[in-house]
N, CA, C and O of each residue as an XYZ file, in Angstrom:
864
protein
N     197.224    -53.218     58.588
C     197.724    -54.425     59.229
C     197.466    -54.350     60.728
O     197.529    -53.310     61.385
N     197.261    -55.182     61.055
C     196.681    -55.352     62.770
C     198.317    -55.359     63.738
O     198.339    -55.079     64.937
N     199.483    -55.701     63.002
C     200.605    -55.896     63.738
C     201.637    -54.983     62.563
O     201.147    -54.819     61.446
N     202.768    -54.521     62.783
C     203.790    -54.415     61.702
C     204.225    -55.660     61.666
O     204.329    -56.675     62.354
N     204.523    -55.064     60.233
C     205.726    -56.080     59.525
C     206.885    -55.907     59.292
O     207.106    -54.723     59.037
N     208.329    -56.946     59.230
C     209.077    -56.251     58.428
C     209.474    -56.084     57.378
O     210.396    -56.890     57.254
N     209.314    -55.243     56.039
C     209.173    -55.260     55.124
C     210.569    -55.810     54.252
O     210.498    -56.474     53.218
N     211.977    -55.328     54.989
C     213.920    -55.689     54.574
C     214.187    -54.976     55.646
O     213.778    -53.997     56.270
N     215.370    -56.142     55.661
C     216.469    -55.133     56.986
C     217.543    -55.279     55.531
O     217.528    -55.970     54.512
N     218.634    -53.977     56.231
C     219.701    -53.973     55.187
C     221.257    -53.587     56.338
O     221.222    -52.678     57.168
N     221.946    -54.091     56.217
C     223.268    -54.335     56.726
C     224.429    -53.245     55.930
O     224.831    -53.411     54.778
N     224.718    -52.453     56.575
C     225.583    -51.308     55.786
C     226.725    -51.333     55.845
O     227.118    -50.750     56.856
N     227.806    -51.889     55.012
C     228.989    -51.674     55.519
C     230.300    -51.129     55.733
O     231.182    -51.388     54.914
N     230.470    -50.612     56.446
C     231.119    -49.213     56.391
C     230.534    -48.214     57.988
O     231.100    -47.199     58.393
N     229.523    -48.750     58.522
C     228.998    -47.777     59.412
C     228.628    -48.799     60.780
O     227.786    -49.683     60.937
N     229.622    -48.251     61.616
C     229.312    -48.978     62.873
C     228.210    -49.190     63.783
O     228.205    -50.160     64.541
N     226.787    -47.895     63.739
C     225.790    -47.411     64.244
C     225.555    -46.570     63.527
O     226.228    -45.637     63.088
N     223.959    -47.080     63.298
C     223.196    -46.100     62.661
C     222.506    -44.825     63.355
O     221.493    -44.837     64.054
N     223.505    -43.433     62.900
C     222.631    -42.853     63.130
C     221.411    -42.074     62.911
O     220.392    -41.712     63.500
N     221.959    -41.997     61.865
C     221.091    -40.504     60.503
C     220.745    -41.773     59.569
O     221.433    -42.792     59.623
N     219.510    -41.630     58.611
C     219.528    -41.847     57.456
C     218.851    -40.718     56.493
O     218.236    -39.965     57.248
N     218.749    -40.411     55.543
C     218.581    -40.073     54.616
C     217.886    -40.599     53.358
O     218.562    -41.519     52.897
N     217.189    -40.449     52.895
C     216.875    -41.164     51.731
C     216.574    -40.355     50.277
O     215.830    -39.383     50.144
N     217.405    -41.066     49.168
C     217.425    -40.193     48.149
C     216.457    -40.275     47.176
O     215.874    -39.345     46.618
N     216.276    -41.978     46.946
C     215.151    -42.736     45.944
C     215.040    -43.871     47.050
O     215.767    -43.991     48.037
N     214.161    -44.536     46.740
C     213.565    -46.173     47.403
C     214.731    -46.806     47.554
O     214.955    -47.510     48.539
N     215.854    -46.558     46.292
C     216.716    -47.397     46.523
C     218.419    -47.194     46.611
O     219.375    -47.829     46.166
N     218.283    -46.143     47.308
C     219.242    -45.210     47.577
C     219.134    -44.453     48.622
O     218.498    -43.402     48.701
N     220.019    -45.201     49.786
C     219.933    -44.207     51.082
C     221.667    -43.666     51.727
O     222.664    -44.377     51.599
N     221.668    -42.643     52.227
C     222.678    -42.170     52.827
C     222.351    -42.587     54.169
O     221.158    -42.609     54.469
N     223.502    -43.031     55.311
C     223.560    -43.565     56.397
C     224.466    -43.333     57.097
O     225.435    -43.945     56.648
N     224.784    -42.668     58.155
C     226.299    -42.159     58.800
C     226.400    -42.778     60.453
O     225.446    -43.112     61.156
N     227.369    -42.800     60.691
C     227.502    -43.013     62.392
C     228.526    -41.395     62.347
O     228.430    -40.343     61.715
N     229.705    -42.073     63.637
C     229.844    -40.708     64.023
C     231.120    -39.940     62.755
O     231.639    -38.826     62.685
N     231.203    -40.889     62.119
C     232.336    -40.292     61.212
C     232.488    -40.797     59.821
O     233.473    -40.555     59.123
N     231.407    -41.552     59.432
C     231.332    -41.807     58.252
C     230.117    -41.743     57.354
O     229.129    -42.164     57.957
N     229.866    -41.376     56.168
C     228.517    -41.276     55.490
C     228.745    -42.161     54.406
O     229.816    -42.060     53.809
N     227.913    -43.016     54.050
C     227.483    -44.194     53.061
C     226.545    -44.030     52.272
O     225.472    -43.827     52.841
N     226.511    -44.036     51.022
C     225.528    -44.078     50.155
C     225.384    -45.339     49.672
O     226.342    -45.748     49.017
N     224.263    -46.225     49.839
C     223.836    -47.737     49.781
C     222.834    -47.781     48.649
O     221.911    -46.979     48.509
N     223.139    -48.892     47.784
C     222.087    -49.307     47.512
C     221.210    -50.563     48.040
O     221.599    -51.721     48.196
N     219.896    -50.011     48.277
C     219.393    -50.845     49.175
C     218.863    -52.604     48.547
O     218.579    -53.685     49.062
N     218.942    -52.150     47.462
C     218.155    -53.615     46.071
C     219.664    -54.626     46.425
O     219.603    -55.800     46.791
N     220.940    -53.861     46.217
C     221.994    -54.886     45.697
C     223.001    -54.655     46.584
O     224.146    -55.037     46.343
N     222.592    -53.837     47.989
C     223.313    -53.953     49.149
C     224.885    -53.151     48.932
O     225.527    -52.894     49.951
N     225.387    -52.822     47.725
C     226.536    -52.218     47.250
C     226.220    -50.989     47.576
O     225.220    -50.278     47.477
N     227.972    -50.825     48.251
C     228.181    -49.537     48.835
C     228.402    -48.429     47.238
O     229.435    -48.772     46.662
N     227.916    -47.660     46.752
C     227.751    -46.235     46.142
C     228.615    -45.338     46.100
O     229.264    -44.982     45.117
N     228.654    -44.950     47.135
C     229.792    -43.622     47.303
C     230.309    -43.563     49.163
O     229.681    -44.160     50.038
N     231.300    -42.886     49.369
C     231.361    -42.546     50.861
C     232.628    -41.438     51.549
O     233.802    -41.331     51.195
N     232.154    -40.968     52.244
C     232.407    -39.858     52.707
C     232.914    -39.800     54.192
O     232.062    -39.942     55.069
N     234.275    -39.595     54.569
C     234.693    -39.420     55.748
C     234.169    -37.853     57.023
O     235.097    -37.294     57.607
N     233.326    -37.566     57.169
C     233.077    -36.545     57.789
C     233.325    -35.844     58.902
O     233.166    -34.659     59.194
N     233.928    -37.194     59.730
C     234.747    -36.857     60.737
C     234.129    -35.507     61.929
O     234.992    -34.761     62.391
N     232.584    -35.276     62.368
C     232.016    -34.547     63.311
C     232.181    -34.845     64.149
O     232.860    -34.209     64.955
N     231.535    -36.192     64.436
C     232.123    -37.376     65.635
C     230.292    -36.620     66.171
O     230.250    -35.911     67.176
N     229.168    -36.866     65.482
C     227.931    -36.102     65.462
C     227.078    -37.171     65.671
O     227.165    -38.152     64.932
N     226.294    -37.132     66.540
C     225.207    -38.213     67.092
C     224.174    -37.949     66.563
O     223.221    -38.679     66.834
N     223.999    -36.976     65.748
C     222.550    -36.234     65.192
C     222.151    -36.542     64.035
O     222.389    -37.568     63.399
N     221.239    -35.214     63.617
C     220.369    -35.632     62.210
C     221.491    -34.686     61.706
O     221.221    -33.614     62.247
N     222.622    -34.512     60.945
C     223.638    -34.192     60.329
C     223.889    -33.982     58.904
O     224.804    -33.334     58.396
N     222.978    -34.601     58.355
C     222.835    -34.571     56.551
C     220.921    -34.885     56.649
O     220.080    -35.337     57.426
N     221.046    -34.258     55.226
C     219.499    -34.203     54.706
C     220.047    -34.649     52.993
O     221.101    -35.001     52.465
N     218.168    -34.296     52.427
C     218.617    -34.793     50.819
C     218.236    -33.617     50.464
O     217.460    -33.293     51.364
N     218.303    -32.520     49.505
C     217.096    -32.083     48.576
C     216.796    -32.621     47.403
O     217.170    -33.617     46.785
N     215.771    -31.444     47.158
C     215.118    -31.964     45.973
C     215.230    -32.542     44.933
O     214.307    -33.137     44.375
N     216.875    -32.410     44.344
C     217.314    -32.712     43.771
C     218.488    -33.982     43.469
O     219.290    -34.343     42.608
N     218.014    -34.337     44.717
C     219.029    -35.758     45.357
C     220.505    -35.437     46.052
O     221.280    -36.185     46.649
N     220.563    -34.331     45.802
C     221.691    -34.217     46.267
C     222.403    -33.514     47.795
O     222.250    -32.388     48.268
N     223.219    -34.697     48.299
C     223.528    -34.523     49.732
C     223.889    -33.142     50.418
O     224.697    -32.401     49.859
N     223.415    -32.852     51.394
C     223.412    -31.947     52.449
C     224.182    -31.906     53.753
O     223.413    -31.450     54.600
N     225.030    -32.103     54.137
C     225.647    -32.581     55.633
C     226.539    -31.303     55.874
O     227.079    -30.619     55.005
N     226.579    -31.125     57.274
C     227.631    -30.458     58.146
C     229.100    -31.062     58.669
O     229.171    -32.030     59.426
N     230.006    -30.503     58.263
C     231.001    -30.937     58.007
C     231.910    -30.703     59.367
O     231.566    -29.773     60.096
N     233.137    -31.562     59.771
C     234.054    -31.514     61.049
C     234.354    -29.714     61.133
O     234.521    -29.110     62.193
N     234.366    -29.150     59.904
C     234.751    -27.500     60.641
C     232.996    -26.739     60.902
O     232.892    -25.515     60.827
N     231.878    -27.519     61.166
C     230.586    -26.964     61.157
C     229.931    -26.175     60.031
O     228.964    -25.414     60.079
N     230.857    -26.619     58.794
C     230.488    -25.951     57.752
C     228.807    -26.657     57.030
O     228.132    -27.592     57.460
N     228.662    -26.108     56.293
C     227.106    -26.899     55.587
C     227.929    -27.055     54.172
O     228.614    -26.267     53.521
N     227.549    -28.439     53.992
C     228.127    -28.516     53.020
C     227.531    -28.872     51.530
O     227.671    -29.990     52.026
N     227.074    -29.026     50.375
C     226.214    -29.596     49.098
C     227.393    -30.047     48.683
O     228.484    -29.487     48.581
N     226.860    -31.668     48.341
C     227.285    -32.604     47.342
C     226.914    -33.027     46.527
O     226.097    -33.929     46.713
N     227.290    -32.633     45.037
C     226.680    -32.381     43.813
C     226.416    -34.624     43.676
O     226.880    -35.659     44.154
N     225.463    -34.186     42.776
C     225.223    -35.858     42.146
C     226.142    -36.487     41.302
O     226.036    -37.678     41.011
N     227.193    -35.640     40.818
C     228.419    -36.174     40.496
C     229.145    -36.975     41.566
O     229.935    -37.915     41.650
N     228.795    -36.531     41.972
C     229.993    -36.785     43.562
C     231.856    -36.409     43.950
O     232.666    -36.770     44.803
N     231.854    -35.773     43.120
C     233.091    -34.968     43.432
C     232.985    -33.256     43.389
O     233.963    -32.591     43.730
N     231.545    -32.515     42.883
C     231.838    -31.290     43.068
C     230.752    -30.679     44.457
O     229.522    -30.698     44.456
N     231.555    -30.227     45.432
C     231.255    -29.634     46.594
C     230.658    -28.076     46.538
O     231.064    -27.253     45.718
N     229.795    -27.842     47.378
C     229.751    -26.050     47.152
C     229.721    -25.954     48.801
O     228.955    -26.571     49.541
N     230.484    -25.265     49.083
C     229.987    -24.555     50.873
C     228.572    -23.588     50.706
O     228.439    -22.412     50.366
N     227.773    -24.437     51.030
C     226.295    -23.416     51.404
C     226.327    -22.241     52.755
O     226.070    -21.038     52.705
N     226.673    -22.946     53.748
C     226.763    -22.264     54.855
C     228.203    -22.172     55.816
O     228.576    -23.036     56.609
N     228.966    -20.738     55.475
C     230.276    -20.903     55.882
C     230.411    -20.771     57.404
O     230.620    -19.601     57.723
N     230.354    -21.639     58.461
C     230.481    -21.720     59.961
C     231.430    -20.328     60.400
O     232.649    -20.408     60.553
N     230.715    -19.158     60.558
C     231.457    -17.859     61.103
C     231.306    -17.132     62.320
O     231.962    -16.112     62.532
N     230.420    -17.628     63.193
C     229.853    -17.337     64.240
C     230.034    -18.532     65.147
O     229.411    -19.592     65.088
N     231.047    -18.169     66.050
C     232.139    -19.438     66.741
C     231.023    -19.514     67.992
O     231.337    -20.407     68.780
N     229.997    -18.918     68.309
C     229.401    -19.136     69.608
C     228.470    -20.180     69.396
O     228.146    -20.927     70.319
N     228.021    -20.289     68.266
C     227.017    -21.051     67.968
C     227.719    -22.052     66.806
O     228.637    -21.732     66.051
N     226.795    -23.800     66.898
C     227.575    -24.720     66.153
C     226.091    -25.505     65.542
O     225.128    -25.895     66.202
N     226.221    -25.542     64.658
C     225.263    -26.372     63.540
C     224.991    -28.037     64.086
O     225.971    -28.775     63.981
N     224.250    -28.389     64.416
C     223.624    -29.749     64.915
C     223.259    -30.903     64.352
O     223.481    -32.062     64.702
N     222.257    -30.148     62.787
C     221.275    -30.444     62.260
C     220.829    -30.310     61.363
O     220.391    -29.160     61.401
N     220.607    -30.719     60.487
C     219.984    -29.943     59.143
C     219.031    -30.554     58.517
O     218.959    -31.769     58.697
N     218.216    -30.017     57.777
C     216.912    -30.723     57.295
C     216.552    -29.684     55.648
O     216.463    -28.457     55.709
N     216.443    -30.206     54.746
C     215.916    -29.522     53.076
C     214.524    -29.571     53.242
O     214.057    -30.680     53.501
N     213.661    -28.504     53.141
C     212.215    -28.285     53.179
C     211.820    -29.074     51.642
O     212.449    -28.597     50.698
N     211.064    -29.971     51.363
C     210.965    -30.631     50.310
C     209.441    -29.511     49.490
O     208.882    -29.778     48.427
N     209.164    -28.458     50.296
C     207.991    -27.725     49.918
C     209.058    -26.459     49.037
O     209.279    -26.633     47.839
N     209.507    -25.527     49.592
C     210.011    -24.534     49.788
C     211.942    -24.952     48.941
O     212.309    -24.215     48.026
N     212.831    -26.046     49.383
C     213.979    -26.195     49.250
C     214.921    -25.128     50.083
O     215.992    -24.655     49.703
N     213.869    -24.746     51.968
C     214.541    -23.880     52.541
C     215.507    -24.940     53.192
O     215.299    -26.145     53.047
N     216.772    -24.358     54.051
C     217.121    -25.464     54.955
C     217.119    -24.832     56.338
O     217.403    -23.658     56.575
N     216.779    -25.718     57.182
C     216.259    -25.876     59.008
C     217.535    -26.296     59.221
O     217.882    -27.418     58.855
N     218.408    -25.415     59.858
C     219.609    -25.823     60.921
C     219.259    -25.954     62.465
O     218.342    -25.221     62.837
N     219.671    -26.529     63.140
C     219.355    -26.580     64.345
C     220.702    -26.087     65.041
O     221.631    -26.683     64.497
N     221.190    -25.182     66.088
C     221.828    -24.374     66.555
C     222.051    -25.008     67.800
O     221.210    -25.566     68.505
N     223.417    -24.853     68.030
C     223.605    -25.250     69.807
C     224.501    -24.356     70.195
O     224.959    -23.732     69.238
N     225.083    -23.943     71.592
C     225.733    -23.279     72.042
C     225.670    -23.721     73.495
O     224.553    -24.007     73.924
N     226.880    -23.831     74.442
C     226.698    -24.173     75.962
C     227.901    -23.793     76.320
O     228.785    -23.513     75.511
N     228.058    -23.746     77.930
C     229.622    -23.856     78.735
C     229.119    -25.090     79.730
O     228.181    -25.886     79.682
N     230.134    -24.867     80.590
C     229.641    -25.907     81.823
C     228.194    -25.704     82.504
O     227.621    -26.555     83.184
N     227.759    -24.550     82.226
C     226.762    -24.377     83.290
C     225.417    -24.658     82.620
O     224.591    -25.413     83.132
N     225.193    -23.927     81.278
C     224.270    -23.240     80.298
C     224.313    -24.089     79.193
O     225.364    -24.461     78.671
N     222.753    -24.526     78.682
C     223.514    -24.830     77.218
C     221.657    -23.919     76.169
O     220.567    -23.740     76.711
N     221.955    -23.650     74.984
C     220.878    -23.076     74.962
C     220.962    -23.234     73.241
O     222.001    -23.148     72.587
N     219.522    -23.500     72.670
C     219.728    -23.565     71.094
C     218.698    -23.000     70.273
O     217.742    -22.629     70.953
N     218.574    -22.818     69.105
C     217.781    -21.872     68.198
C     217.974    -22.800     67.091
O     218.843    -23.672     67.073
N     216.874    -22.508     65.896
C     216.356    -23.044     64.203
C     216.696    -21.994     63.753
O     216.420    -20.938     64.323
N     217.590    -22.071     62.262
C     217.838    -20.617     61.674
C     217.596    -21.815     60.204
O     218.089    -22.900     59.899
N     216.386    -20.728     59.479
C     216.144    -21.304     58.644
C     217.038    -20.448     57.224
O     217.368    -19.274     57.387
N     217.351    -21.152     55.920
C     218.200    -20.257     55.032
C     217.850    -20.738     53.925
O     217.400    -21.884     53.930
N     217.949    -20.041     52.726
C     216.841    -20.348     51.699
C     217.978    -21.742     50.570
O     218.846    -22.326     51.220
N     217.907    -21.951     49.707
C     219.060    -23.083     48.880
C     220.196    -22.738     48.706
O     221.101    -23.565     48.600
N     220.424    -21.227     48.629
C     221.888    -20.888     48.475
C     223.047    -20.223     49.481
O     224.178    -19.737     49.463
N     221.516    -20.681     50.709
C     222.402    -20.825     52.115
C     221.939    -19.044     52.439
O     222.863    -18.567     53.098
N     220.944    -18.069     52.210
C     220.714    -16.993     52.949
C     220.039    -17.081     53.907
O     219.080    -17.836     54.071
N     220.550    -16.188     54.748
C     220.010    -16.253     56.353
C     218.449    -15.619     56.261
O     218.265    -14.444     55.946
N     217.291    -16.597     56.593
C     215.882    -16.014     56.209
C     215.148    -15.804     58.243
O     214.106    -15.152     58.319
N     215.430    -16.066     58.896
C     214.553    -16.439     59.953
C     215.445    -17.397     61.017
O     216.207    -18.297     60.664
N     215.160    -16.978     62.433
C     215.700    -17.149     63.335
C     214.583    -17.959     63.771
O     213.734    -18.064     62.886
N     214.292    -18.592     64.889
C     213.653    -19.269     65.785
C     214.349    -19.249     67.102
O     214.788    -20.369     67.362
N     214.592    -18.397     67.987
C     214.963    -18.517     69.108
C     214.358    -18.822     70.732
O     214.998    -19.148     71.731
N     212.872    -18.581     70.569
C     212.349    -18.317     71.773
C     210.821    -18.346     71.461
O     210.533    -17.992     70.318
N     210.075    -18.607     72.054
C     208.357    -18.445     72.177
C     208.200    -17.163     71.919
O     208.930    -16.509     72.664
N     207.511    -16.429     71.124
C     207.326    -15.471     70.427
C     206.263    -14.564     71.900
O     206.259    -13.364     72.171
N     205.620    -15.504     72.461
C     204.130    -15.493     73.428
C     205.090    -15.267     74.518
O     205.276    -14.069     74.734
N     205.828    -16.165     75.352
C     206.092    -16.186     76.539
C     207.557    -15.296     76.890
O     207.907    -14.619     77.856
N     208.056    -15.585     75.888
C     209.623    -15.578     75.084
C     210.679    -16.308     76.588
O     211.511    -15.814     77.349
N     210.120    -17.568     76.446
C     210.698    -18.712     77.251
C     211.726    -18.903     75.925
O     211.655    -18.419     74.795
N     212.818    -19.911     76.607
C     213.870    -20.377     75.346
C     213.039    -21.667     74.999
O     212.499    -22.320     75.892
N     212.972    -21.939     73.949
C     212.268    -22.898     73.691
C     213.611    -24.449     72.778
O     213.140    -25.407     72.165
N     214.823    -24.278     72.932
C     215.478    -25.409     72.629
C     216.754    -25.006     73.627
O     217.181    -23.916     74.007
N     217.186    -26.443     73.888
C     217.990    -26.215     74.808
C     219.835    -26.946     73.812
O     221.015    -26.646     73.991
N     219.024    -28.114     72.664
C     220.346    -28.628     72.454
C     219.387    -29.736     71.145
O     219.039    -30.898     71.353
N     219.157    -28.963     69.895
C     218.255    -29.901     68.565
C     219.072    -30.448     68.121
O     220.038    -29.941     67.549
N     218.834    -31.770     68.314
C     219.216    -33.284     68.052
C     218.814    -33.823     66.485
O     219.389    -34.682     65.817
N     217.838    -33.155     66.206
C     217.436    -33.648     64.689
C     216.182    -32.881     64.350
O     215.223    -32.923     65.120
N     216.134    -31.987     62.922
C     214.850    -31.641     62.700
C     214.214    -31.931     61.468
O     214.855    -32.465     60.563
N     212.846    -31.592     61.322
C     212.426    -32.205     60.244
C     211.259    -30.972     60.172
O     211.176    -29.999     60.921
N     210.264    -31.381     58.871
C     209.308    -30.221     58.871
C     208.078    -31.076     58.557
O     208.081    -32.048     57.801
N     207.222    -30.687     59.104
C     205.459    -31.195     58.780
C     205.317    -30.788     57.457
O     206.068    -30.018     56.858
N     203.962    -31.535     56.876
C     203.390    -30.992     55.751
C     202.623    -29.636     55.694
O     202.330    -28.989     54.688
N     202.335    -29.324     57.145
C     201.427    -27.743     56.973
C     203.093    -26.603     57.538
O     202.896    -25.491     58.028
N     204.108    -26.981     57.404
C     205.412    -26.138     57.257
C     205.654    -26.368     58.474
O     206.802    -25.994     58.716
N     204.986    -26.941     59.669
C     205.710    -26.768     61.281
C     207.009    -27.373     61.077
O     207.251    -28.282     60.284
N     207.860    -26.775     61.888
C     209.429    -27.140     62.331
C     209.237    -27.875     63.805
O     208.927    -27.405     64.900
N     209.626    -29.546     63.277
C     209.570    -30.301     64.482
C     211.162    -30.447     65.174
O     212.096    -30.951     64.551
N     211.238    -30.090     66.101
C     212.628    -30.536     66.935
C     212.830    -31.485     67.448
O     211.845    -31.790     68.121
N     213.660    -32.236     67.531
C     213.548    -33.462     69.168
C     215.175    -32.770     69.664
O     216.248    -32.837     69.064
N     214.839    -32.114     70.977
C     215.685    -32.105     71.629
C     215.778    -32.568     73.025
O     214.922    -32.401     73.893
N     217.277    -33.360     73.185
C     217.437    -34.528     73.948
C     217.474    -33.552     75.476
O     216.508    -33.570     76.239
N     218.601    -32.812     75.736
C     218.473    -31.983     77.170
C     216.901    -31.730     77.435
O     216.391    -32.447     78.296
N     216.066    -30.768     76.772
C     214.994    -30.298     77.329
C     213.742    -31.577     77.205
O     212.546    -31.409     77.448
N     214.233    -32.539     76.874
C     213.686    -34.007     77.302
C     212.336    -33.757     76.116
O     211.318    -34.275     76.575
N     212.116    -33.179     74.895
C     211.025    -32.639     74.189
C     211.026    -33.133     72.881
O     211.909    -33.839     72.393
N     209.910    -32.700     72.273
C     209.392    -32.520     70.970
C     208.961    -31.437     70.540
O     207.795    -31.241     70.883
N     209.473    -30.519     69.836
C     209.290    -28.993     70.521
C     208.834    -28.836     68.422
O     209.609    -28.936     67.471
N     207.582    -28.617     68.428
C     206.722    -27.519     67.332
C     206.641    -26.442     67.192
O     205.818    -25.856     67.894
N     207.397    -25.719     66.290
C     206.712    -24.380     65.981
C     205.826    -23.877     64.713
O     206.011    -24.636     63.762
N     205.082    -23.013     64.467
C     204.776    -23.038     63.088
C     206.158    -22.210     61.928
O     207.020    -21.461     62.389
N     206.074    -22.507     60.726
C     206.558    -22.119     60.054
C     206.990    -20.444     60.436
O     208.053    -19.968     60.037
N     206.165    -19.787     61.122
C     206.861    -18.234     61.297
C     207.414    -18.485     62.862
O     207.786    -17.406     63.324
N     207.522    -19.204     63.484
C     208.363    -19.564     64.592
C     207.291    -19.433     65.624
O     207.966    -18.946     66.531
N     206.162    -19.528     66.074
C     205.132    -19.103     67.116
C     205.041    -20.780     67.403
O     205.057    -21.671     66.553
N     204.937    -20.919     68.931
C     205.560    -22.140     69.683
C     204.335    -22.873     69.510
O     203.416    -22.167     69.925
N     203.926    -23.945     69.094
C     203.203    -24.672     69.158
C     202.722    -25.809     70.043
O     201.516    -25.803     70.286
N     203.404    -26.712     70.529
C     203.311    -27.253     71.821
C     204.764    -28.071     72.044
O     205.531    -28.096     71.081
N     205.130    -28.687     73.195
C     206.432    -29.663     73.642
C     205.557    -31.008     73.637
O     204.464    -31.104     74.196
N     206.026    -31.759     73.116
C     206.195    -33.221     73.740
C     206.722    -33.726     74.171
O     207.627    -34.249     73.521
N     206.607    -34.054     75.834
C     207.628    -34.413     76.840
C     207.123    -35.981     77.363
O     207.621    -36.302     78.442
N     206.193    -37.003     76.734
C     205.912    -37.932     76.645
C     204.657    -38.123     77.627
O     204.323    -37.257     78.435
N     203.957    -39.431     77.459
C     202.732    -39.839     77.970
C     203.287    -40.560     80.044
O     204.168    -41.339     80.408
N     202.420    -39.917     80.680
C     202.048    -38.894     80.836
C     202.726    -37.438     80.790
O     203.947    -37.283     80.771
N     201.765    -36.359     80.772
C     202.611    -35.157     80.197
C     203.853    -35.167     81.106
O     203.728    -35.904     82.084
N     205.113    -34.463     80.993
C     206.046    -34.341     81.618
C     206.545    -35.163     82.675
O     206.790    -34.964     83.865
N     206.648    -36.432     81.679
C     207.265    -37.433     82.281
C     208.693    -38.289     81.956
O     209.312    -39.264     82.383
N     208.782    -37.291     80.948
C     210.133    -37.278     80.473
C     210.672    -37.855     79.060
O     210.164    -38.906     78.670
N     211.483    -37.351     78.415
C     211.500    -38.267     76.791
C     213.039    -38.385     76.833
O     213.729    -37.809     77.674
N     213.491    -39.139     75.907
C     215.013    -38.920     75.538
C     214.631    -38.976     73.704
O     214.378    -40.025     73.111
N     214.674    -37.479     72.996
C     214.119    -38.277     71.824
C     214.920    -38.148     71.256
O     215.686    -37.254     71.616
N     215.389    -39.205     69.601
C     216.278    -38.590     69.162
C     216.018    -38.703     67.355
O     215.774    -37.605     66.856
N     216.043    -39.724     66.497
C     215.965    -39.522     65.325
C     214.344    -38.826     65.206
O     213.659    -38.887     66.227
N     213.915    -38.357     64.316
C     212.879    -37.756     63.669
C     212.225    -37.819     62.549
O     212.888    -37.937     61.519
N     210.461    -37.745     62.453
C     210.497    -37.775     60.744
C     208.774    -37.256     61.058
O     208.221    -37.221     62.158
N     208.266    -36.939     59.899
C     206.525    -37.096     59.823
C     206.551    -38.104     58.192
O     207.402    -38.601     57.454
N     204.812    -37.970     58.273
C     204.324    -38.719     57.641
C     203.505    -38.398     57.008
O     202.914    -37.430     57.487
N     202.793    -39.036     55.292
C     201.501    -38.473     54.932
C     200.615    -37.698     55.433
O     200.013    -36.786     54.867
N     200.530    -38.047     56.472
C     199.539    -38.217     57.285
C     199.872    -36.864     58.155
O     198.851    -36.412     58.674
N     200.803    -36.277     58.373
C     201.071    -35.526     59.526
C     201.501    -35.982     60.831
O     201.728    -35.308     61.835
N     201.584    -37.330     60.644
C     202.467    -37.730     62.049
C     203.466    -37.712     62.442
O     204.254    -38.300     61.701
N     204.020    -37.183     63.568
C     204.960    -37.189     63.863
C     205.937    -38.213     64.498
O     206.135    -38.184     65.712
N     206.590    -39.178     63.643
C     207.361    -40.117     64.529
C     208.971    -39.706     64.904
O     209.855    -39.002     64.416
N     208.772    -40.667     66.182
C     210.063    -40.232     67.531
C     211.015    -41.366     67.869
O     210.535    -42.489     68.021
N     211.874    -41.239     67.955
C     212.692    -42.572     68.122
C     213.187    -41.653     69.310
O     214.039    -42.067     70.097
């Protein structure tokens, strides 16, 4: 097409601002603002299921896996799985390490690893890391730093997602970026917008067939 189109808008109700979506099937999406998660159907506009989560989280906060079933970080920073029943819960990842707080989460649709995105700050400092963990929530791989320079390479991941050749894309909003690594954590490049380092505010995330990376 020479212009976009719009293909449906859909009106959710229950969610004041969209922040996160999710998608389970074509016609089934999860949708949260800062304290509520919605499961919509998108054909007949009926609300599904919903979930008080209460983070008060501006981020990418829930994912799907493979199996449709919901992924989100919960008000105590826990990781949480929500079975397709919709009443049986499992804690994947029990929040035990009070220095650091869960951001983000993303289900590898290759692998079924999950990409947390890590934050930690005081007034002065704020500084963040990818800790990737396999489906039943084991700790596999850190991402903390440029492997090459060993610069910090996240300052505060806002939402992540993964390419089709396994890169871990970040958008984090402080370090004004788009921050790539490959799958074993070796830094791939920042995107700090056209012209280079001219600054981004990025925040939702996704790729594409194609390998593209789109930025909101």
């Amino acid at each position: 097409l020479s212009s976009p189109v719009v293909q449906k808008s859909l009106s959710v109700t229950g969610v004041e601002h969209c922040y996160h979506i999710s998608c389970v099937t074509p016609d089934r999406v999860w949708v949260s603002d800062e304290n509520n998660l919605i499961l919509t159907d998108t054909a007949t506009v009926k609300q599904l299921h919903s979930l008080e989560h209460s983070s008060n989280s501006w981020t990418g906060m829930h994912t799907v896996n493979c199996e449709g079933e919901l992924i989100y970080i919960d008000k105590e920073h826990n990781i949480i799985k929500l079975c397709n029943d919709k009443k049986t819960t499992t804690t994947l990842i029990k929040h035990t390490d009070t220095t650091w707080e869960p951001r983000c989460v993303h289900c590898s649709s290759f692998s079924g690893d999950l990409l947390v995105g890590m934050w930690r700050g005081d007034t002065d400092t704020f500084s963040g890391q990818v800790m990737r963990y396999n489906n039943t929530g084991k700790h596999k791989q850190t991402i903390p730093h440029d492997n090459n320079t060993h610069h910090t390479l996240y300052n505060y991941p806002w939402y992540i997602t993964e390419n089709n050749n396994g890169d871990v894309v970040v958008s984090d909003l402080l370090r004004a970026a788009v921050v790539v690594t490959s799958s074993e954590g070796v830094h791939r490049f920042s995107y700090t917008g056209p012209p280079s380092g001219s600054g981004l505010a990025p925040r939702g995330i996704c790729t594409d067939v194609m390998s593209h990376i789109l930025v909101s």
